[in-house]
N, C-alpha and C positions, 0 to 999 in steps of 0.2 A: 435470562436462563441460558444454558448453555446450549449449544447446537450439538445434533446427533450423529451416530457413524453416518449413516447415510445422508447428512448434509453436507459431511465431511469428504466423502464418498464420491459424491456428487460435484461437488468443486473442483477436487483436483484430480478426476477424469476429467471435464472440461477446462482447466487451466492449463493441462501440459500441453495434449496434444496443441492449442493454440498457442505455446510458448516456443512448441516447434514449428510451426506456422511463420511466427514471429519473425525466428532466425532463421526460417527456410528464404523468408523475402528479404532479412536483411543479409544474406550470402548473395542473392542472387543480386543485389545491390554492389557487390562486390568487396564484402567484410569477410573476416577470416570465419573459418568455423569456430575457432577457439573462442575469438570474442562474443562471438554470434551468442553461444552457450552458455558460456563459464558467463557472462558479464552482461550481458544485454537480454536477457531472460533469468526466471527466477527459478529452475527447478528441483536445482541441491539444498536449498531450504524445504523442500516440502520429502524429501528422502529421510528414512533412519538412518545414515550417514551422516545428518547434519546433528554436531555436539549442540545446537544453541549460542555457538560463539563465531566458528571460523569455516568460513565458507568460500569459495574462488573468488569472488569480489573483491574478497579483502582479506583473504590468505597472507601469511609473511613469506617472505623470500624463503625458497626452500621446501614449502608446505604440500603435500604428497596426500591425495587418499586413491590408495593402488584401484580399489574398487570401482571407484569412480572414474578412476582413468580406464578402465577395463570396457564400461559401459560407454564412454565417450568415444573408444575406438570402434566398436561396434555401431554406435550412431552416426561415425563419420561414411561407413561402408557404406550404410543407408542412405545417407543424403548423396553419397555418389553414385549409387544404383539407380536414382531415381532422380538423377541430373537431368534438366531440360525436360521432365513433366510439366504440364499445363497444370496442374496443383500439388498441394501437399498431401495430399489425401493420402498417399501409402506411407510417406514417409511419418504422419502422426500415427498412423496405427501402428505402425513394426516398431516406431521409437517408444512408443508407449510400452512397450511387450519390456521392451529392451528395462527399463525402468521399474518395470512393475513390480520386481521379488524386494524392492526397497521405499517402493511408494505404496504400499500398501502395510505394512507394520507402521508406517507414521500416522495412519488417519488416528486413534485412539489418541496419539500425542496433540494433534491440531485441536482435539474435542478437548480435551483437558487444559488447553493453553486459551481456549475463547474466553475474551473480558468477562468477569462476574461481576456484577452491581456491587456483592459484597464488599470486593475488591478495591471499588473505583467512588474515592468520598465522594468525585467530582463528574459520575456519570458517566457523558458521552467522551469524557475528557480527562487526560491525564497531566503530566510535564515532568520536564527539568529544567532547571538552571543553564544558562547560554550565554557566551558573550558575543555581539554582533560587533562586526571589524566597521562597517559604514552604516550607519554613525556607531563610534565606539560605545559600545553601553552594555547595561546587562540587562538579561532578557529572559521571560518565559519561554520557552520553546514547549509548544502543546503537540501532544498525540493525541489519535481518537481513536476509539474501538467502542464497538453496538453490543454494549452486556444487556440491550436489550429484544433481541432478538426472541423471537422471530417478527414483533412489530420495529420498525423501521425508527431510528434516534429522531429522524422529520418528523415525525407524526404529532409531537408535542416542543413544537420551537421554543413555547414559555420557558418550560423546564428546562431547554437547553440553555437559555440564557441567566437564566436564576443559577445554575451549576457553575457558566462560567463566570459571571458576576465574583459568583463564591470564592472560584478557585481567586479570580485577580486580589477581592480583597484578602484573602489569607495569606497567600504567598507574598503581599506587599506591604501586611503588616509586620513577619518578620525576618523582610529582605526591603527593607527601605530604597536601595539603591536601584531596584528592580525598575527600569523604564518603559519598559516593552515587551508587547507579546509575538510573536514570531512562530509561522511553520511553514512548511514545504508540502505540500499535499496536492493530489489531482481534484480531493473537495476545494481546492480554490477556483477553481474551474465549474464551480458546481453551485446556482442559482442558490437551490436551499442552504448552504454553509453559508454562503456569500451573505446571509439576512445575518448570520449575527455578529457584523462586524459593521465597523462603520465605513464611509467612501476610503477614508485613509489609508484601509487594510489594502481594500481592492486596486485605489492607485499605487501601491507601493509592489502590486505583482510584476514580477519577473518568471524566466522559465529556470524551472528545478533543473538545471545539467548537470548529468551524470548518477542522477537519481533511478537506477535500471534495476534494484532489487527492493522489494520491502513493500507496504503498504500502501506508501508514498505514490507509487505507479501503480502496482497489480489490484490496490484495494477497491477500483473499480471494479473488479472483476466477481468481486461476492456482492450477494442480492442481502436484501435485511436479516433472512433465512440463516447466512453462513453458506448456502448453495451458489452454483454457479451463475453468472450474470450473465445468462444469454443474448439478451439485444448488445450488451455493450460491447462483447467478443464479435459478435456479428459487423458492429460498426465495423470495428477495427480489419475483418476480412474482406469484407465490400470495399473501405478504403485505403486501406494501408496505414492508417492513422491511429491513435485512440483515442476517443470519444472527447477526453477529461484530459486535457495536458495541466501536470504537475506543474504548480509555480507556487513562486519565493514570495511571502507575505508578511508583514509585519505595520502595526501602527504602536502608537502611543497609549501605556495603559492608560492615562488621563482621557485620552479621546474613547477608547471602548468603552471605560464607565462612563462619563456621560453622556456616550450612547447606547448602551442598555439601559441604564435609569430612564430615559428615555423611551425609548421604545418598548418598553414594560408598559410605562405608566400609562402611552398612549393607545396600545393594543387592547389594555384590558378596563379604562374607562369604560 
């Protein structure tokens, strides 16, 4: 079912100010602001500003939104008013204010944009088509999103494995050439994901670089709810770190089917 304003609400009050958090440590790291912002945080996705296409990340040469430079200028004042504080604490509140006349007509859009079951033949699990350069092949590349919220996609591991079961045999009945499943996500990092894959998946991880916008990173940060992840923003402030690092995964559809046929058959003897 979809998630509520006030789930929505709730998130990205607690997603920004710690996305300024984020770039207030990595300035004081010695990173530019621009990058800090624009590129190593996610917050012009969650503004009415954002079309749904082109955002600083990955703007084309040339690409301008006055507004948003208007409000970047004003956040730079901030972070320099409050240079050489012992925390972020003012600078996530005033940065927030700074945001707020464009983060707030988006929460309706973020509700209406959460995965529907409807939607999703395949559940917790979506795709496209991919070619991976080592080894050359072609590949499932999977996304996840919780249409079923407000209970948690773990809560029923069978089902998730029965979905992707699904998705490999249909998508390999007609894409023969299809060798492999493949994603980038901080669920690789993540025990319960990690069950519905075989050893293969999990040797095959590497770290996601440059992956600083999108689900891929931040999707740790929403709870089953659609609301905010407060222990996992906590890790991240207590350490500097996040909780879940993003990495590159890929096995052989041959190996995941015979190992979810598997591990089906043995869980539910």
């Amino acid at each position: 079912m979809p998630i509520t304003l006030d789930d929505r609400r709730d998130f990205v009050e607690g997603l920004v100010p710690l996305s300024l958090h984020v770039a207030w440590r990595l300035m004081g790291q010695g990173m530019s602001f621009e990058e800090a912002v624009n590129i190593r945080v996610d917050i012009y996705r969650l503004t009415s500003l954002f079309d749904g296409k082109v955002f600083p990340y990955n703007a084309p040469s040339g690409w301008h939104d006055e507004r948003w430079e208007e409000m970047l200028d004003r956040l730079r004042l901030i972070y320099a008013l409050h240079a050489g504080e012992a925390t972020s604490e003012a600078i996530e509140r005033d940065g927030y204010e700074v945001f707020r006349p464009v983060l707030e007509p988006a929460f309706a859009r973020g509700v209406a944009g959460w995965p529907r079951l409807e939607d999703r033949p395949y559940g917790f699990f979506s795709f496209n088509l991919a070619d991976l350069k080592k080894p050359a092949a072609r590949a499932i590349e999977i996304h996840l999103g919780n249409p079923f919220a407000p209970a948690s996609p773990f809560a029923e591991p069978q089902e998730r494995k029965r979905e992707l079961l699904r998705l490999i045999t249909n998508v390999c009945r007609e894409n023969p050439d299809v060798a492999y499943i493949a994603t980038g996500t901080w669920l690789n990092s993540f025990p319960p994901f990690l069950a519905f894959f075989p050893p293969e998946w999990t040797a095959s991880a590497s770290p996601s670089v440059g992956g600083f916008w999108g689900g891929g990173l931040w999707g740790q940060f929403y709870d089953r709810r659609g609301r905010f992840h407060r222990k996992n923003a906590e890790y991240y402030r207590q350490t500097g770190s996040f909780r879940y690092t993003p990495m590159n995964c890929r096995c052989r559809i041959e190996t995941l089917q015979a190992y979810l046929d598997g591990t089906m058959n043995i869980e539910s003897a």
